[in-house]
N, C-alpha and C positions, 0 to 999 in steps of 0.2 A: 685362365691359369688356375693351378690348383694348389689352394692351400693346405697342405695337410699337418693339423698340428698335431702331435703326439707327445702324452703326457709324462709325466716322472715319477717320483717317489711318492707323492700324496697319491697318488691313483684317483687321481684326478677323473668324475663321473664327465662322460661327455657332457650333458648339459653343459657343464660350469667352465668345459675346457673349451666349448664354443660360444660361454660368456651370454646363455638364454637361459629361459626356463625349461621345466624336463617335457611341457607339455610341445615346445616349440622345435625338438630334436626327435630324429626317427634313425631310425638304423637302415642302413642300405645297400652291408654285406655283414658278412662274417656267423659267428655264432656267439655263445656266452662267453668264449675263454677270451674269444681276439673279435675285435669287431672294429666297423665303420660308420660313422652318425654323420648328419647335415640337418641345415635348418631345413625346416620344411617350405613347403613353398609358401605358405600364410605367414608362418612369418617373417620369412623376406621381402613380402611386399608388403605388412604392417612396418617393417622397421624402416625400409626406405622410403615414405612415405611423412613421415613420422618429423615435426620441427625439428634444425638442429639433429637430425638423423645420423648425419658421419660421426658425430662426439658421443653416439649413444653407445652404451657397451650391447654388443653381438653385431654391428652393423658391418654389412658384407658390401663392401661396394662392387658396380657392375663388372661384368668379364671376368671375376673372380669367383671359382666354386672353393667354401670350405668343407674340409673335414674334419675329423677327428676320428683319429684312432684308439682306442681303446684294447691296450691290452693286459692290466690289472688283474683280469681274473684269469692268468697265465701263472703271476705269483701264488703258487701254496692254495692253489683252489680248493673252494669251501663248498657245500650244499647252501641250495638258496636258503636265507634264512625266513622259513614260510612259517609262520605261529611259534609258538612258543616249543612246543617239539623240535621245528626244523632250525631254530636259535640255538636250543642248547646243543646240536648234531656239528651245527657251522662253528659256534665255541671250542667244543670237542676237538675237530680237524685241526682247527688253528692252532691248537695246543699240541697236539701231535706232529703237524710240521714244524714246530717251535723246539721238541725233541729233539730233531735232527739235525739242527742248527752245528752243531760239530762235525757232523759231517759235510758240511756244504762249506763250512769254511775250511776245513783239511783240501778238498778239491780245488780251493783257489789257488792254493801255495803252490799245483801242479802248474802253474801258468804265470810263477812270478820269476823264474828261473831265466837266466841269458838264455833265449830263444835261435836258434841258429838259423837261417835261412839258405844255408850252402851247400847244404848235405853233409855236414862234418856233425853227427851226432851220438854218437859213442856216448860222449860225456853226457850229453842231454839223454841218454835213456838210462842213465844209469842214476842220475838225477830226479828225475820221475818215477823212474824202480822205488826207489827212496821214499816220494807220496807217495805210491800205490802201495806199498807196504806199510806204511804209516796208518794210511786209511784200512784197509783191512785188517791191522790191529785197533785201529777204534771202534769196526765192529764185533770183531771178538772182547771188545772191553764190553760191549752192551750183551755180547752171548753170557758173557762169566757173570754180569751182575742179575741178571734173570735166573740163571741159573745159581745160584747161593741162594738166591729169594726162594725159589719152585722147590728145587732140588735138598741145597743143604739146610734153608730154614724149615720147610712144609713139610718135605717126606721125609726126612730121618730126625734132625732135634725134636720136633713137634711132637712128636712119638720117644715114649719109652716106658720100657716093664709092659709090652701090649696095650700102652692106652694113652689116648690122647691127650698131654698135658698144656699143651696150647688154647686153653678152655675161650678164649674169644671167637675159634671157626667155628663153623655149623656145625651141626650134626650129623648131617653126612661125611665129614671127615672120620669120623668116630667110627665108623666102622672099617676104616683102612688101616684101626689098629692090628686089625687083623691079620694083613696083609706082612709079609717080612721085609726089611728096609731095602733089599733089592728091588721088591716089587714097585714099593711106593717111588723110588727114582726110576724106575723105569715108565712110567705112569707121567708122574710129572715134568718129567725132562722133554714130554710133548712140549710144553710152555716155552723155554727158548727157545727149541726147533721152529715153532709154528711163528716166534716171532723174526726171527731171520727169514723163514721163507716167508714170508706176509711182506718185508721189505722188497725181497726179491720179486717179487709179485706186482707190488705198486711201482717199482724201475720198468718192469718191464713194459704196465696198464701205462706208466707216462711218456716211453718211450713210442709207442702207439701215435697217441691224442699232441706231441710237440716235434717228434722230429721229422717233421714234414717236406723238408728242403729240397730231398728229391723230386717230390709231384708240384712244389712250388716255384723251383725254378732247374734251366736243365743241366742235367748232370753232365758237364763237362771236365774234360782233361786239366789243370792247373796249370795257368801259363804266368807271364810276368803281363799286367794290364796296362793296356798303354797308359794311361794315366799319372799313375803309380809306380811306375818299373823305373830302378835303382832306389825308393825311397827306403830298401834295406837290401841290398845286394843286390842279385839278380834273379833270385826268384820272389821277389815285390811283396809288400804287405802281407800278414799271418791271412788279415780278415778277408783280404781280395783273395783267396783261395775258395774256389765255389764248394770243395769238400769240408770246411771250415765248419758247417753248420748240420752235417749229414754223417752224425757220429753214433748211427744206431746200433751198428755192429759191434763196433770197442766198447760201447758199454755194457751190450749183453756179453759179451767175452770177460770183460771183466766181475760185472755183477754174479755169472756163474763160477769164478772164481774166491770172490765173499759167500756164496753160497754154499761148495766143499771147504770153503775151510772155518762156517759158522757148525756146519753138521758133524766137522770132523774134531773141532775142541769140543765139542758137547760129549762126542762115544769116547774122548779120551778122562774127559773129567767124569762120567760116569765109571769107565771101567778101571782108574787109578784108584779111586777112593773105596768103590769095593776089593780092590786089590789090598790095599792100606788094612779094610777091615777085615780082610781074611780070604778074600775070593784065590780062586783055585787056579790050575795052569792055563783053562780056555781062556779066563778073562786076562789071564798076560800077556796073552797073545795076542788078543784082539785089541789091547792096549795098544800094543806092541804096532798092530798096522795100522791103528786110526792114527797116531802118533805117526809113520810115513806118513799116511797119508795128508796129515795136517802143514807138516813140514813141505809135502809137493804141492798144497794149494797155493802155500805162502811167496815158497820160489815163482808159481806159474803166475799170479799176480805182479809179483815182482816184475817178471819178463813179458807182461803182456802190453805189447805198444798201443798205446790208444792217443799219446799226440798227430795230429798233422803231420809235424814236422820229425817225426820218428821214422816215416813210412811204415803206415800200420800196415798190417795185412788185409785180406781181402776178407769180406762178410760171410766164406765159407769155410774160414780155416778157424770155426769155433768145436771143431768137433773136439777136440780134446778138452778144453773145457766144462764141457758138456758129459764126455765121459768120466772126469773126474771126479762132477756133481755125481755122475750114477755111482760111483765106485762109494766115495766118502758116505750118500745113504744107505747103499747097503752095511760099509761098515757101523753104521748105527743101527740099522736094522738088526746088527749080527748081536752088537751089545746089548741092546733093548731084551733080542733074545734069550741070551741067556742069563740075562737078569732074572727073566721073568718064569726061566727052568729050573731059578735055585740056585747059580751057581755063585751065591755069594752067600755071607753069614746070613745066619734065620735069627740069630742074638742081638736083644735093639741095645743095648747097654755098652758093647764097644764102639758102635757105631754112632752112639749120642752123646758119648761124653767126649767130647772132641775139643782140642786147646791149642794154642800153638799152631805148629805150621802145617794148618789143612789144606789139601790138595786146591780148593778153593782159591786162600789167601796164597799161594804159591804162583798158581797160576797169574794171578793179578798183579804180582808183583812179577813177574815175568814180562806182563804182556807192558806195565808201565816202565818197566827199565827197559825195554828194548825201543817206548816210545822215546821214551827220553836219552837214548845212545841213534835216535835216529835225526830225534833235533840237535843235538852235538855236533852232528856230522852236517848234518845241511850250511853250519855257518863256517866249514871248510871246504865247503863245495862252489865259493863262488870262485869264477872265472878271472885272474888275476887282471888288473887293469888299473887305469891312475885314479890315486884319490879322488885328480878334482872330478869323475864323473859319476863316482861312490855319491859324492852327494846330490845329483839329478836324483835319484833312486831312493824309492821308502827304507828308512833304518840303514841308509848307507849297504845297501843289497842284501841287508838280511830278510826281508819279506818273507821270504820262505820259513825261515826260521820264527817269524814271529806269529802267525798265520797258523804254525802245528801248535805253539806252545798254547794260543788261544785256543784252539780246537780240542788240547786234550785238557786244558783245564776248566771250559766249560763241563766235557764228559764226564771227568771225574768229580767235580759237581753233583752234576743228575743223577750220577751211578750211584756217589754218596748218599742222597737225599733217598734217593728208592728204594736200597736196603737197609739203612741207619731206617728209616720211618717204619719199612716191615717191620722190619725186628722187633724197634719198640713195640710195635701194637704187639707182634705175637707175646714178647716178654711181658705183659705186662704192664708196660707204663712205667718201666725201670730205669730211663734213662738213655743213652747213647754209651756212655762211659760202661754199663754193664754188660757191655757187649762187644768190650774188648778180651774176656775171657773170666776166669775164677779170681783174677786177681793174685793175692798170696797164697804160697805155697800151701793149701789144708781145705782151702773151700773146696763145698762138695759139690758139681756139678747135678746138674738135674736127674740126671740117673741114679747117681748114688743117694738122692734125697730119697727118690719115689722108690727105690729099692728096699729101704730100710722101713719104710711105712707102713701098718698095714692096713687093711682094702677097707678100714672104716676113717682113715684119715683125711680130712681136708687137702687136698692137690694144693701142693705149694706151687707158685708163680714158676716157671721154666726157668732155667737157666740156659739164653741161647746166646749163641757167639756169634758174632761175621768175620769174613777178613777182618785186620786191624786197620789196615790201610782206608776205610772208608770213613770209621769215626774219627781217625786222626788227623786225615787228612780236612775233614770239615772245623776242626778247633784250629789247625794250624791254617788253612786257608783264608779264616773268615780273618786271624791277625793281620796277614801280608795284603788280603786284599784293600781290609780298612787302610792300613799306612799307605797306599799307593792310593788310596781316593781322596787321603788327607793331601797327599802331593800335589794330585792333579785338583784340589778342591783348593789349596791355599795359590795355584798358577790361576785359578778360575776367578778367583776373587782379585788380584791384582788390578787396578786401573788403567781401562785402554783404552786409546786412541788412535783414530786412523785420517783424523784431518788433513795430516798432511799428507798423503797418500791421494786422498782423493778430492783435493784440495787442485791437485794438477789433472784432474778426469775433469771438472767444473766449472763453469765459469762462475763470476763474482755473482750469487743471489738479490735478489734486492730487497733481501730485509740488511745485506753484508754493506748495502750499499746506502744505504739508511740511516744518518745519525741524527743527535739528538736535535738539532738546528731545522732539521726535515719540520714539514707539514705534517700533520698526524697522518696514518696510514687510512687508505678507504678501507671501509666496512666493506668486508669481502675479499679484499684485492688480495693479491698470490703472497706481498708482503707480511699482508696480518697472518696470515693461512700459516708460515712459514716461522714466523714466532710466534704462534699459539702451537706448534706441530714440533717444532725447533729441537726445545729439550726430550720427546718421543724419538725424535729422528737421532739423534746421539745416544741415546740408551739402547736402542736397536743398532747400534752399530757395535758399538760395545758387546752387547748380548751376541752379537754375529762373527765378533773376531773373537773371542772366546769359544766359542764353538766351531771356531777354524782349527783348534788343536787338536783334532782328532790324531793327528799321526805321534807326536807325542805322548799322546793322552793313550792311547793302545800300547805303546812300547813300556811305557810302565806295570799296565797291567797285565801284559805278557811275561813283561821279567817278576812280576809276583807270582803269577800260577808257575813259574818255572819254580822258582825257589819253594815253595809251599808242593811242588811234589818231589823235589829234593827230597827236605825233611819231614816227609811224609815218608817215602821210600825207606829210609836212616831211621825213621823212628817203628819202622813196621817190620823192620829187623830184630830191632835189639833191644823192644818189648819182650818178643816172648823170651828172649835169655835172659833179661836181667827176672825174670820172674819163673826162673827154673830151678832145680834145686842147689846144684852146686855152688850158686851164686851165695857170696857171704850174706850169712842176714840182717847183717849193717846197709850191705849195697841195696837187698832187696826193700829194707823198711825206708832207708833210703830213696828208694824208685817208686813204690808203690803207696808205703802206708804213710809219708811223711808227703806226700805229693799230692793230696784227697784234693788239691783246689786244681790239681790240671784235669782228673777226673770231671771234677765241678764245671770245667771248661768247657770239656767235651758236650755237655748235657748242655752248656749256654748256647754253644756255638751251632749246635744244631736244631737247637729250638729256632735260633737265630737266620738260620739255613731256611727254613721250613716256612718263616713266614715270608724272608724274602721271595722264595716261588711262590709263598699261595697270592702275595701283593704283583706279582710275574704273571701269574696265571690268570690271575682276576684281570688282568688289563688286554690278556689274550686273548677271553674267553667275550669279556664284553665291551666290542668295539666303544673309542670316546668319541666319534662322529656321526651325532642324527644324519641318517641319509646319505652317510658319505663311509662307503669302502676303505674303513681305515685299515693301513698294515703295517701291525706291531713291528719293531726293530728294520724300519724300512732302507735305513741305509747298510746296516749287515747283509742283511737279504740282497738288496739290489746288488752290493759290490759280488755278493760270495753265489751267487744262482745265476746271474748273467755270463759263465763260461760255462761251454759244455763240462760235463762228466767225467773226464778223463782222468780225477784223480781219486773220487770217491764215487762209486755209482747207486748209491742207494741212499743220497741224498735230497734235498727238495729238486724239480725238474728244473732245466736250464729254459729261463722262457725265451731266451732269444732263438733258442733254434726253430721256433715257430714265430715269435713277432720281427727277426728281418726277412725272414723268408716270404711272409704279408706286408709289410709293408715293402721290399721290392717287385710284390706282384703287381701291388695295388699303385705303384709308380709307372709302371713297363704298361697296363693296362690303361692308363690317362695318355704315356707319350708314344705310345709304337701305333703305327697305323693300322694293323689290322687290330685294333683295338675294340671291342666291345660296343665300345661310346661312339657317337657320330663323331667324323672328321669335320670339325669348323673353325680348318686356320691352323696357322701353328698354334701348340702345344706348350705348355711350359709348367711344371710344378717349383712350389717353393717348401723345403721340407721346413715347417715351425717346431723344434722339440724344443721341451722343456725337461731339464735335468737330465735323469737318466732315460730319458726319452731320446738325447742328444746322442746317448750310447748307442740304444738302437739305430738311426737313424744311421751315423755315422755307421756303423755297422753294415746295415741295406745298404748307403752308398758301394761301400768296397767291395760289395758282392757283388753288384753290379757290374763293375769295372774290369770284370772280367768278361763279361756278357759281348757276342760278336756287334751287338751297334749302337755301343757305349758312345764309343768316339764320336757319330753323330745325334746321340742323343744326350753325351752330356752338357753341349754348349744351353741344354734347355733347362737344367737342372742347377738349384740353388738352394741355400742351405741357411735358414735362421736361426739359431737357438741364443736360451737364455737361461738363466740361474745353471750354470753346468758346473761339472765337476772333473772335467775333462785332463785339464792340467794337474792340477796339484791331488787328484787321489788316482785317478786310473793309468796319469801319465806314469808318475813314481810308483804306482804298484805294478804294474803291466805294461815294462818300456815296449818292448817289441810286439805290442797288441795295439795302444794307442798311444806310444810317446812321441816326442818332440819329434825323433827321424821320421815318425811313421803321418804325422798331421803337419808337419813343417812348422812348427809353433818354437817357442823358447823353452830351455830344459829348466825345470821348478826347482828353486831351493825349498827345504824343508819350513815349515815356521816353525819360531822363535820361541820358546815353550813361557819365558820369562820376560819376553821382549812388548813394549807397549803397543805397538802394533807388530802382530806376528811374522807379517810380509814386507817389514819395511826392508832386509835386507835383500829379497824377490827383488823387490820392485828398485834396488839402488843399480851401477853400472855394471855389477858383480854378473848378473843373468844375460849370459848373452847366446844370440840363437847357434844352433848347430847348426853345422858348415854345409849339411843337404836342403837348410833352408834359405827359401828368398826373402829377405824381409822387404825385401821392397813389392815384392807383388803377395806377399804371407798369404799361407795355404794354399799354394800351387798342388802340393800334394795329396788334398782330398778332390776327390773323384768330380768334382761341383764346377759349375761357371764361377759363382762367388760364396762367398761366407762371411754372415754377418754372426756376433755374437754379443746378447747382452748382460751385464751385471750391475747391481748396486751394491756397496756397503754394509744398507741393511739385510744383507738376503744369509742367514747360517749356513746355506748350502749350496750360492753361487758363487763363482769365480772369472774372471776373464781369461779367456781360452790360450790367448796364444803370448801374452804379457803381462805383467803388473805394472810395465812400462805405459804410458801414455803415447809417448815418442816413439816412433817406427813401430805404430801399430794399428796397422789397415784391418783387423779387426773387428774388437773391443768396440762397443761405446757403453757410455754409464747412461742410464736407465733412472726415470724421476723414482724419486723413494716416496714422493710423496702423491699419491690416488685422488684427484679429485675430479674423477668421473662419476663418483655417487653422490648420494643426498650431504652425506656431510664427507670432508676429508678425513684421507689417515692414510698411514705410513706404510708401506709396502715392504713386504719381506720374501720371500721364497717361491710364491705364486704369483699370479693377472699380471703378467707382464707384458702380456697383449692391450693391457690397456693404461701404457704410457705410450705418448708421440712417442716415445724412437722406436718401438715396436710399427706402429703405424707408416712413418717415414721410410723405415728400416724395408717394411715387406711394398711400400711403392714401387721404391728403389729398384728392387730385387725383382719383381715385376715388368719392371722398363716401361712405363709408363706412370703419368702422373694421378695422384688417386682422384676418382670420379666420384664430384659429388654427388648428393642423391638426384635423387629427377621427382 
């Protein structure tokens, strides 16, 4: 039999996931990103030899080969970190894929949508129209905020009266006072461009090295699997579709679609703003097309199918795509040009003293009210249906809705932090607040300063602007976000208990069985162990239903970033009017000069900003585990990178499209007979995942289940897992990928946000299974002979898979929380779950035979 266990969220090093040391494991397929480890042959016959051998931890009893798969360096792959060079290189990366983290959550909300499986999908593409345009306005949110950086702060403010007032760049700047503000945007407007195409570049290098599914297993037609077929209509689970995982085409369709319309708002805000300053009729006109042209990338995203269940088109109907890419560079190319022929003012003084509503701040306030009329609509877009099954479903089916609001308020974030920080350093050291403009009506902008000066005067400090929307939004965000952390911090602190919950998984202890009339406890015995451990094992339970609020605990902080780019939005309007002249100057000393402490704010809140990422940075840059592959924000990541691309493509890579496509190779290769391996006997694998390991796995199953000699190779296939999260986060966020129809488990209520145990209303008679499942033979509907699943109490980030019920649940078992397979005991939480009996018993079981002891 083959045990193949496969890890989760810790990224768990094979060593530790085969429970030896690193000198006692070797690898015996794969490469760096996805691999397979076994004990070596030394140390299997040290360990079964060894007293007391079956209770030791890594002990592999006979007729059983283990493995471990390792696919960790899948997530957000780093360079090996080799000396102190190749550390700060692997830091760097990490940091870089931690940028994009807005984008990889915008692409899940493509997939929290009622999924159809009947061909009725009108409404689902026009649904997903809705992501794909969401997402490619979040990458024009990173074009515009590069571009104010390069473009409005370096080549035109930076400059004025021929000289460079920005006195912190080099000195090689200093000679591009030469140059006319045309020139310098044309010059530096390379910087967005190169960084959009640098994106599209790294989608397409990861599209390469992960979407392998085609050579990994064979490309077949999508039928209903026997297994599986009716468990959602008639054409059977998303995941049993062998196309499911072979999305290399819709992404490049799509990513060259962020690609013309990254190049085509760059040649429109280049040729707007010289238009603004004075340019002539060619650049109106080349306005004029990048502007089509920008508007037809937008549409052509919009309409570009990249679900399954869309029916995308074929991998050769990208040519337009493609020509659109060429069309939108040459429109930049055309702009570039005749920037760089003059055909914009040569006078830096109109062009530097700029206030109010620039081309810039317009655009960004564009690109955020269209995000935000896009999250409007998404919580109108669900499919009418009865309350009672709104609540199986994250946020009662607004998932989608909560999923962008997150996405664009991280962005707006990062976009805040990178131009509010330029600015400062270019200004000076001025603050955040002096870079929402002149303020009242009479100050002189920078130009008019250094105009009036003459050539023997000390350069006063610049005067430079940004959008307003970046500094105001970091003072008003940092408010709403504090009150929603006091929310979710005053639910955190409340007193919880789950005893009586798991009171009915238990039977009676015997320290519960122990009163004071007893014999004292032996030294050693599981009783003393149990009250010296007792009060640790209640604090970890506690610490563990408290950090089950994740779903509430995000809808909070969704509906803050909503409302904070609200009056972000409201207040980046009616700034610059109330600071204009007409305005009475009661209103204005009013708004401005009687208001010095929201100024003051601005400057807090951003400082406040600044250190929060560099304490962000610092944790990304230098892993907290000696010798262990840690990955920052690992449950974001694993939720929002385990589905393909189909709604943002120039995000982190989806690693599952290469670790199920391995792990059902490396299953089909142990039980098919023309197998690699000698034939000795029947065959049989036991898949062991851990967490999101469980995803995967469950995953390969379903791919399988399409495969033509499923039917007789699944009676050989079983399925263990343990700390999962199966139920209550991927069920409720992605019914029709892994919910209760699609695993035959029971549909998850929400927890309890104020409630002492969060699950207690789960686990009361309230949850009962859907009608396509059997509870009496539970998980008929995965692909498997049988399924075991375990969890404890103490674990933050297990769950029991198909109940909180005890009762009609063929399932479930609870799992000791308390380890005393090492030198001394202690309490188990979220990993070594392979080293309690029911993990032991659990994979005998599952095996069909009784475990052999050593020899």
């Amino acid at each position: 039999m083959l045990e193949l266990r496969v890890h989760g969220i810790n990224n768990t090093a094979p060593a530790e996931l085969l429970d030896l040391a690193a000198a006692d494991v070797e690898r015996v397929a794969g490469d760096r990103l996805g691999s397979f480890w076994t004990p070596t042959p030394a140390a299997l016959d040290r360990l079964r030899r060894e007293m007391d051998a079956a209770d030791r931890r890594g002990f592999v009893p006979r007729r059983i080969r283990r493995e471990a798969y390792s696919w960790g360096g899948l997530v957000r792959t780093t360079p090996e970190p080799t000396g102190p060079g190749g550390a700060l290189v692997a830091g760097l990366a990490r940091v870089g894929w931690a940028l994009l983290l807005p984008f990889s959550i915008a692409n899940a909300a493509a997939w929290c949508w009622r999924l159809p499986t009947d061909g009725r999908t009108a409404a689902l593409s026009a649904r997903a129209g809705l992501v794909r345009l969401f997402g490619v306005l979040l990458t024009l949110l990173l074009s515009t905020t590069v571009t104010s950086v390069a473009v409005d702060l370096l080549a035109v403010q930076c400059y004025a009266g021929g000289s460079l007032v920005c006195t912190v760049l080099p000195q090689p700047f200093e000679a591009l006072a030469l140059w006319t503000p045309g020139r310098r945007m044309a010059l530096f407007s390379l910087v967005p461009v190169l960084v959009v195409a640098g994106l599209w570049l790294l989608s397409g290098i990861s599209r390469l090295r992960y979407d392998v599914a085609d050579r990994y297993l064979d490309a077949r037609d999508p039928s209903p699997p026997a297994d599986s077929a009716g468990a959602q209509g008639t054409g059977g689970p998303l995941l049993a579709r062998p196309q499911f995982w072979s999305s290399r085409g819709e992404t490049q369709r799509l990513s060259l679609g962020h690609l013309a319309a990254g190049l085509s708002l760059v040649s429109v805000e280049l040729g707007a703003q010289a238009v603004v300053d004075g340019g002539g009729f060619s650049l109106n006109a080349s306005t004029g097309v990048s502007g089509g042209l920008l508007l037809t990338a937008l549409i052509t995203v919009f309409g570009t199918r990249t679900l399954l269940v869309e029916g995308v088109a074929s991998s050769s109907a990208g040519r337009w795509q493609t020509t659109l890419a060429g069309l939108c560079g040459a429109g930049y190319l055309a702009t570039v040009g005749l920037l760089l022929a003059g055909r914009a003012p040569t006078g830096g003084v109109g062009a530097s003293a700029r206030s109010g509503f620039t081309v810039a701040a317009v655009t960004l306030l564009a690109l955020v009210g269209l995000m935000l009329a896009i999250i409007a609509s998404s919580v109108f877009f669900r499919r009418a249906r009865a309350g009672a099954e709104r609540r199986f479903e994250a946020w009662h089916g607004l998932a989608p809705a909560v999923f962008l609001s997150l996405a664009l308020g991280i962005g707006l974030v990062l976009s805040s932090l990178v131009t509010v920080a330029a600015g400062d350093w270019l200004n000076g050291g001025s603050g955040a607040s002096a870079l929402l403009g002149s303020g009242p009506v009479g100050a002189e902008p920078a130009a008019a300063v250094r105009a009036i000066c003459a050539d023997t005067c000390v350069a006063p400090d610049p005067r430079l602007t940004v959008p307003m929307l970046y500094p105001w939004f970091g003072g008003v965000a940092l408010i709403l976000f504090a009150v929603a952390l006091l929310i979710v911090g005053a639910a955190l602190v409340r007193p919880r208990s789950v005893a009586r919950r798991v009171a009915a998984w238990t039977p009676p202890s015997p320290a519960d069985e122990t009163s004071a009339a007893d014999q004292p406890m032996p030294v050693g015995s599981a009783a003393e162990l149990l009250a010296l451990l007792g009060p640790v094992r209640d604090r970890k339970r506690a610490t563990a239903a408290r950090l089950h609020l994740v779903e509430p605990a995000v809808a909070i902080v969704a509906g803050a970033a909503v409302l904070a780019v609200l009056a972000t939005e409201w207040l980046s309007w009616l700034y610059p009017q109330l600071s204009a002249s007409p305005v009475p100057a009661e209103v204005r000393a009013a708004w401005i000069g009687n208001a010095g402490w929201v100024r003051a704010w601005l400057d807090v809140a951003m400082g406040a900003w600044a250190g929060i990422a560099a304490l962000a940075l610092a944790g990304l840059v230098f892993p907290a585990g000696a010798g262990r592959s840690t990955r920052p924000l690992a449950i974001v990541w694993d939720l929002a990178c385990f589905l393909p691309r189909a709604g943002h493509p120039l995000g982190a890579p989806c690693y599952a499209e290469r670790a199920v496509p391995e792990v059902s190779r490396r299953i089909l290769w142990w039980l098919r007979p023309e197998s690699e391996a000698p034939a000795t006997g029947r065959r049989e694998v036991v898949l062991a995942a851990h967490s999101m390991g469980a995803v995967v796995s469950l995953a390969a199953l379903f791919s399988l289940s399409s495969h033509p000699e499923w039917t007789r190779l699944r009676p050989r296939m079983s399925l263990l897992t343990f700390g999962v999260q199966l139920r209550p986060y991927f069920g409720r966020f992605f019914p029709e990928l892994l919910g209760p129809a699609v695993l035959g488990s029971t549909p998850c209520l929400r927890p309890r946000l104020w409630a002492a145990d969060p699950w207690a209303a789960d686990a009361s008679a309230g949850a009962t299974p859907v009608p396509a499942a059997d509870t009496a033979a539970a998980g008929p509907l995965v692909p498997a002979r049988r399924w075991v699943s375990l969890w404890r109490a103490t674990d933050p980030l297990g769950f029991p898979a198909f109940s909180n019920r005890r009762d009609v649940n063929p399932i479930d078992e609870f799992a000791d929380e308390i380890d005393t397979s090492g030198y001394t005991g202690a309490v188990g939480g979220h990993g070594e779950y392979y080293r309690t009996r029911q993990y032991r018993s659990a994979l005998a079981d599952l095996a069909a035979a009784v475990r052999p002891g050593p020899d």
